[in-house]
Structure formats: C-alpha cells, structure tokens
C-alpha positions in Angstrom: -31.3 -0.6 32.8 -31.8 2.2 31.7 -29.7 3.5 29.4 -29.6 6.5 27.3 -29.5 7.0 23.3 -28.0 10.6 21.9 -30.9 11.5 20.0 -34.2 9.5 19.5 -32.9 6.5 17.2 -33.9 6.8 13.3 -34.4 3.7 11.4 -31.2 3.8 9.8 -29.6 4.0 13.1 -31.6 1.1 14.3 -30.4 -0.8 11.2 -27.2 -0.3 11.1 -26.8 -1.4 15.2 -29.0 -4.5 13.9 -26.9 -5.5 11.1 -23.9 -4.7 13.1 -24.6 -6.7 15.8 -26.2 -9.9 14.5 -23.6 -9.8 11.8 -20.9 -10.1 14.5 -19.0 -13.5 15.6 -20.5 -12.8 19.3 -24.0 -11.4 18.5 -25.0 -8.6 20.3 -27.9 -5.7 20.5 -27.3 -2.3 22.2 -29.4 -1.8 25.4 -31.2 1.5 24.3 -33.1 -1.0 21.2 -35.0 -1.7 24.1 -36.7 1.6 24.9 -39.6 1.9 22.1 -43.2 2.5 23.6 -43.7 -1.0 24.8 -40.0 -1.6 26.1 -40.5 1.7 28.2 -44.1 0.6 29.2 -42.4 -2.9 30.3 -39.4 -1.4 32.4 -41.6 1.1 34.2 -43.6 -2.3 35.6 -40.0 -3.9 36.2 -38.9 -0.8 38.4 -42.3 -2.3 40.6 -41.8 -5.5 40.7 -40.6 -7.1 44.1 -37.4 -8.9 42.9 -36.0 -5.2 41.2 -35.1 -4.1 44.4 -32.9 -1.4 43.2 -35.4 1.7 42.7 -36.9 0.7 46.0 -33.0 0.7 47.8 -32.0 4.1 46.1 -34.9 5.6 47.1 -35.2 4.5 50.9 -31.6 5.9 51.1 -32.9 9.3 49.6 -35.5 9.5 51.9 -33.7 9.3 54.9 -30.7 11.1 53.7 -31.4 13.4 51.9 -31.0 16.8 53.8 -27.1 15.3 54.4 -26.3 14.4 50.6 -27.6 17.8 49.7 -25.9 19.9 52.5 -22.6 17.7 51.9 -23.2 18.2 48.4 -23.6 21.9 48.0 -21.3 22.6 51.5 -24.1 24.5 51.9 -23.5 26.9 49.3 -26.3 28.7 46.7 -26.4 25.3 43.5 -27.9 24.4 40.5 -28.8 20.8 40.7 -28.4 19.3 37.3 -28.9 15.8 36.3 -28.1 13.4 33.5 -30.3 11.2 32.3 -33.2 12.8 34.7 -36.0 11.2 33.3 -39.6 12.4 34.9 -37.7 13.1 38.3 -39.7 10.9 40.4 -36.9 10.2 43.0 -35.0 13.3 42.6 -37.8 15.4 43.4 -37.0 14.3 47.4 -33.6 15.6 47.2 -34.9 18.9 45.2 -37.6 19.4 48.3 -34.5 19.0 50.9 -32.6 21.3 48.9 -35.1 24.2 48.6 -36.0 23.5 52.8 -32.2 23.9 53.3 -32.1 27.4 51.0 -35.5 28.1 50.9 -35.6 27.9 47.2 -33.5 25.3 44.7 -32.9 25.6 41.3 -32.9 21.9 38.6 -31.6 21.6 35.4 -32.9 17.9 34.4 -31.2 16.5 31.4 -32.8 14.1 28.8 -33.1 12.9 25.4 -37.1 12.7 26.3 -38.8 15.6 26.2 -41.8 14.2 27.1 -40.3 13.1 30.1 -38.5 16.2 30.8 -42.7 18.3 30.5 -43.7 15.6 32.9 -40.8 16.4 35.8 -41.0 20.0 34.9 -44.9 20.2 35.7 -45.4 18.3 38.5 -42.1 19.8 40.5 -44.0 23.6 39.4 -47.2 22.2 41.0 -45.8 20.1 43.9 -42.4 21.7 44.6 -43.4 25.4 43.5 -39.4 26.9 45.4 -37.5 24.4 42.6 -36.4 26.5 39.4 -36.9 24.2 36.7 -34.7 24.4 33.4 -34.9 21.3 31.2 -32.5 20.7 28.7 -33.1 18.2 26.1 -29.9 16.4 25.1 -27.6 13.3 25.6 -24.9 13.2 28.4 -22.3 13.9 25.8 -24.1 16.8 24.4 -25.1 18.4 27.8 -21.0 18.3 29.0 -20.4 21.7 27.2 -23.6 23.2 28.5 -22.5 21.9 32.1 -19.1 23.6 31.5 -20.6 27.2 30.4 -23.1 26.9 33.7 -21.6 29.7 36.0 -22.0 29.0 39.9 -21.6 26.4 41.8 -23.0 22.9 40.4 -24.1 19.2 42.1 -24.4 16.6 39.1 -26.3 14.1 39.8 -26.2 10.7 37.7 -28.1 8.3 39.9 -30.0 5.4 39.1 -27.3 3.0 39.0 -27.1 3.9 35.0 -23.6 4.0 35.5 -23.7 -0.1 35.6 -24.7 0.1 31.5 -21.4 1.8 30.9 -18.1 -0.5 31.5 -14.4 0.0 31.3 -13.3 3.1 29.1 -16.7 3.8 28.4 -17.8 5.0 32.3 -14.6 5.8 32.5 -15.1 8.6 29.8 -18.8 9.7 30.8 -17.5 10.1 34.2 -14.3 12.1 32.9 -16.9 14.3 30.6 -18.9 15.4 34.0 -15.4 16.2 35.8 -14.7 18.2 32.8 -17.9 20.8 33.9 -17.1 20.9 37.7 -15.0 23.2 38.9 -13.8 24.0 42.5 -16.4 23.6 45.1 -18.8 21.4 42.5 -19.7 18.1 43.2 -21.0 14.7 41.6 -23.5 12.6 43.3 -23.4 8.8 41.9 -25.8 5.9 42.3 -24.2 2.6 42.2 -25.4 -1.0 42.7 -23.7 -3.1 45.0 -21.9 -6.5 44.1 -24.0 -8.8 46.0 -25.0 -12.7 46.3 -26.2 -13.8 42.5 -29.4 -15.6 44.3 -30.6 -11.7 44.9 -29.1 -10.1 41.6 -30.3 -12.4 38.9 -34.1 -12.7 40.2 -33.6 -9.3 39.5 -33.2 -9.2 36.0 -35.5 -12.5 36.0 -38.7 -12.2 37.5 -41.2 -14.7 38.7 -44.1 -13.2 36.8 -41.8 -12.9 33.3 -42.1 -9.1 33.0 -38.1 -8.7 32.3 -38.1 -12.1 29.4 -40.9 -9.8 27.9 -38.7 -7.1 27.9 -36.0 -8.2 26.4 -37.9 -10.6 24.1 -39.4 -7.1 23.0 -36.1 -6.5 21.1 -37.5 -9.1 18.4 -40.4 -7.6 18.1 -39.2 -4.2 17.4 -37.0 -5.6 14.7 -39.7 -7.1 13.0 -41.9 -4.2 13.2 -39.3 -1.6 12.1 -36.9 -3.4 10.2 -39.5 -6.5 8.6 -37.9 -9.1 10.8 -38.9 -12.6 10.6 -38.1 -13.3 14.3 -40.0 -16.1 15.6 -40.4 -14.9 19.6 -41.2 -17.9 20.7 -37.7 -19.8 19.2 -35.5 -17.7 21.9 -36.0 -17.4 25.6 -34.4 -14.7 27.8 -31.5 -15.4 29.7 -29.6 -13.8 32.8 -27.0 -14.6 34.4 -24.0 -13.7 36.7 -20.6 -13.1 35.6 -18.3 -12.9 38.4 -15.2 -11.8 36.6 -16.7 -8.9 35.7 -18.8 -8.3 38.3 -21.8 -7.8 36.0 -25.5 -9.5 34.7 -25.7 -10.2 31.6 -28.6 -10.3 29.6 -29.4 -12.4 26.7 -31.4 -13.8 24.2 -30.9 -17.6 23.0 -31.7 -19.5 20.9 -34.0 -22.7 21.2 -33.4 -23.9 18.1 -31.3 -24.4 14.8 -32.4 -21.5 12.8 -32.5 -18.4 10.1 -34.1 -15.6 10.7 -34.7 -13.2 7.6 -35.0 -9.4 8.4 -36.3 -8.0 5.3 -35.5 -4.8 5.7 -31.9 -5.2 5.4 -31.8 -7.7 2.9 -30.0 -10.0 6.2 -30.3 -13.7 6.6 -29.4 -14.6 9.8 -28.0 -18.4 11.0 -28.6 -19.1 15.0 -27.4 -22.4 16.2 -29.5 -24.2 19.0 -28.3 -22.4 22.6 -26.4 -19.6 20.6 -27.0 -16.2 22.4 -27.6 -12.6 21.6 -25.8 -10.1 24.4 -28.1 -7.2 25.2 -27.1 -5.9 28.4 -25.0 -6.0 31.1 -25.2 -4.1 34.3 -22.1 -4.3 36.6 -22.0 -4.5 40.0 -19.5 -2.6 42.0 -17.8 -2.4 45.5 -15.7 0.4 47.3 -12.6 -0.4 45.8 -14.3 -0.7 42.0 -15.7 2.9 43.0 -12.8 4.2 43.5 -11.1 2.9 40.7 -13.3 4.5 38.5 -13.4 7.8 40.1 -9.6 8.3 40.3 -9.6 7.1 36.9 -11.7 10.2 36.0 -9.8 12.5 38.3 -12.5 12.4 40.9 -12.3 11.8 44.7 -14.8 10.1 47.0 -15.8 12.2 49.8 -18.6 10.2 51.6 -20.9 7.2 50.8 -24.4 6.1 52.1 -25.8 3.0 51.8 -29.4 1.2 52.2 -30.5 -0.8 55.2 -30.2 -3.4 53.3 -26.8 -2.7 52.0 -27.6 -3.3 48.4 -27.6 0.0 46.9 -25.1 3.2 47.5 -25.0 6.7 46.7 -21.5 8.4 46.7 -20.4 11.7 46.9 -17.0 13.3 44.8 -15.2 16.0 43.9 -12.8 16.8 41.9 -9.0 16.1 42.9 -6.8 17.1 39.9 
C-alpha cells in the first residue's frame, strides 16, 4: 500500500481485472481495486494506526535528515524536485521547506493520477511553503517518464513511500529503469524502502488490532458488488496476512470460510471457492541492502548513501545513475 492505477479505472477495466483474476487457477485481485472512496478513506486511517509503523518511520527520518538528503541530493545545485506518485504531499513538504532554506526558493513537480490530490498539495504548499514552485502534473509513473526526460536542468526524483514494495521482480525493475531513463548527469533518485524485519512487527502491520486493514481489504467485495452486481457475501471470507520469507514479502488475502459460489452479475461470472481457498491482493516486499542494490544495478543505478530510522525499520536511499 499504496499503489498507483494509470488512469482512474472504468468499469470495463474493473471487469475485466475481476474476471481475470477470479477466473484464474490462483485467484487474485490487483491492489489499486482497493482505492475507491471508502478504500482510500480506510488506508488514510491505516497510515494512523499504531501497528502501521511505516509513515511514522519515513517521516521521523525526513525530519531529522532532511537538509542532508536534499543537499546530497541536489550536490547543492539549482533542482526541480519531482515526484511519482506524490499524492497530497504531506511528507514531502519537509524536504520541499529544507530545500527552499538551502536555495532560498525550491521548485516541485508532484506527479499523480489524482487531481484532487494534486489541488490539495498544490494549495496548502502555496499557503504554507509560499518559496516552493508548484507544477502538478496529472499522470501515471509510465506516462510522466517522457515528461521527466524533456525536463531541462538538473532533477531529484523522488518515489518514497515504500510504493516500490507493490512492484516485484521485472516489474520494479522496469519502473525503476523508466526513472533512470529521465536522469541525466548530476540527477538523482531518492527511494523509500521498507526494511525486512521480524514477521511479529510486519504482519500486525498489515493486521491490526482494531480490524481497520480486514476492512480494507474486505472492501474489495464490496466494490464488486456495487460496480459489477456481485453477490459477495462479506461476511463468508476473512482477511488474511501473512509472511513469506522467500520472497521477502506480506501478502495479503482474502479466504474463504466456506464451500461457495459467488455470482457477479455483471459479468455473467459464477464463481466456485472451496472452504480456506484464497484470493491474492497484495503483496508488499521487504528489502535489505543487498536486495537494494540488486535492484538498482539492475536498473543501471548506483547507491550513493542511505539513512535509516531509529528504529531501523524504514530507509531512504540515495542513487545515481552509473551507466
């Protein structure tokens, strides 16, 4: 969590990843099914809860470092700050206040499929951060990479957040080879990662006390049968998460309490769960150093310089472009 769609889904988009993925021998649901109103409404409260430590972690290390990441970032040179996936800019707005104290002015380009989000950033930085130049741009990732190429000057990408977790393999391999493709010599990429750690603090994460995640991923159903005239019983499945060391990632689910079939109207789609069979609808992996790396070099990127939590559950890494 989060992750980002290209465009705002229509229903034939939502219907075809429904029928897709329940139609599949492993079932599965894409993670962005979860962002209508009341999945957005639901992981807002999550980012607040005590057991999601990860906005918390990210932004303690921002707060005390963030006059280093931007300096390092920028090697003190004149840069436009763009970010991916930038939401209403609640956390970046401490690195966009060290950045105009260390130039005296900054300049943003946030990046998101939300506009809405995108007014909500770009009025409270002009009221609260008045030395930021704000200049949204409303697209995906993928759709922003030849803007980010054509942006003359020096550039610091940010993709923070730990969103790269939602991508795995050749997937975050490909988003992170799409932002090396707009940097250019002296540009640099600031990533948020989440930090492989014991299970008995990463699953209470994705499985609070008070039920606030089950609700959002039990939200999935509900969305089907409100868009698509599912027949989803909510109360038949329960929310599962779970640690899967192999791949270093939590996995979210949906299973099944039951021997059932599930009807979805809208697609003319009977659907046969067996008692404990699961639906996959995230997974957020959980990296170290070496996994950092990896992925980087991967993407012709080179890590520069890391910094951690107190805590040591969250990082933020700084890299630049080696080939």
């Amino acid at each position: 969590m989060p992750y980002a769609l290209a465009l705002p889904p229509s229903v034939s988009e939502i219907a075809h990843a429904v029928r897709t993925g329940l139609t599949a021998a492993a079932k599965s649901l894409p993670p962005w099914l979860f962002y209508d109103e009341r999945g957005s409404e639901l992981f807002e409260a999550i980012t607040a809860l005590p057991e999601y430590y990860l906005t918390r972690a990210e932004r303690s290390i921002f707060e005390r470092d963030a006059r280093a990441i931007i300096a390092a970032a920028t090697g003190g040179a004149d840069a436009t700050i763009v970010e991916l996936g930038a939401g209403t800019a609640a956390k970046t707005q401490v690195l966009l206040a060290a950045a105009a104290e260390l130039r005296g002015a900054a300049r943003y380009v946030p990046v998101d499929v939300s506009a809405a989000a995108l007014d909500i950033a770009h009025d409270r930085l002009a009221a609260e951060e008045p030395r930021v130049t704000v200049t949204p741009w409303v697209a995906s990732h993928e759709d922003a990479f030849p803007r980010l190429r054509a942006l003359r000057g020096r550039k610091v990408v940010l993709f923070i957040g730990s969103s790269i977790g939602n991508y795995e393999g050749a997937d975050a391999l490909a988003l992170l080879a799409g932002i090396r493709g707009g940097l250019g010599a002296g540009d640099a990429l600031v990533l948020g990662t989440d930090l492989r750690k014991d299970p008995a603090v990463l699953v209470p994460a994705y499985d609070d006390a008070a039920g606030v995640t089950a609700a959002f991923n039990l939200n999935l159903l509900v969305r089907i049968n409100r868009e698509l005239g599912g027949r989803f019983d909510v109360d038949r499945f329960r929310h599962v998460a779970l640690w899967n060391p192999d791949r270093s990632r939590i996995e979210m689910h949906l299973e099944s309490r039951a021997d059932q079939v599930v009807a979805i109207d809208g697609l003319g789609l009977r659907v046969r769960f067996a008692a404990g069979e699961r639906i996959h609808t995230e997974s957020s992996v959980k990296y170290d150093d070496a996994m950092v790396d990896g992925l980087f070099a991967g993407a012709g990127l080179g890590r520069e310089q890391t910094w951690r939590d107190d805590g040591d559950r969250f990082a933020v890494h700084l890299a630049r472009v080696t080939s």
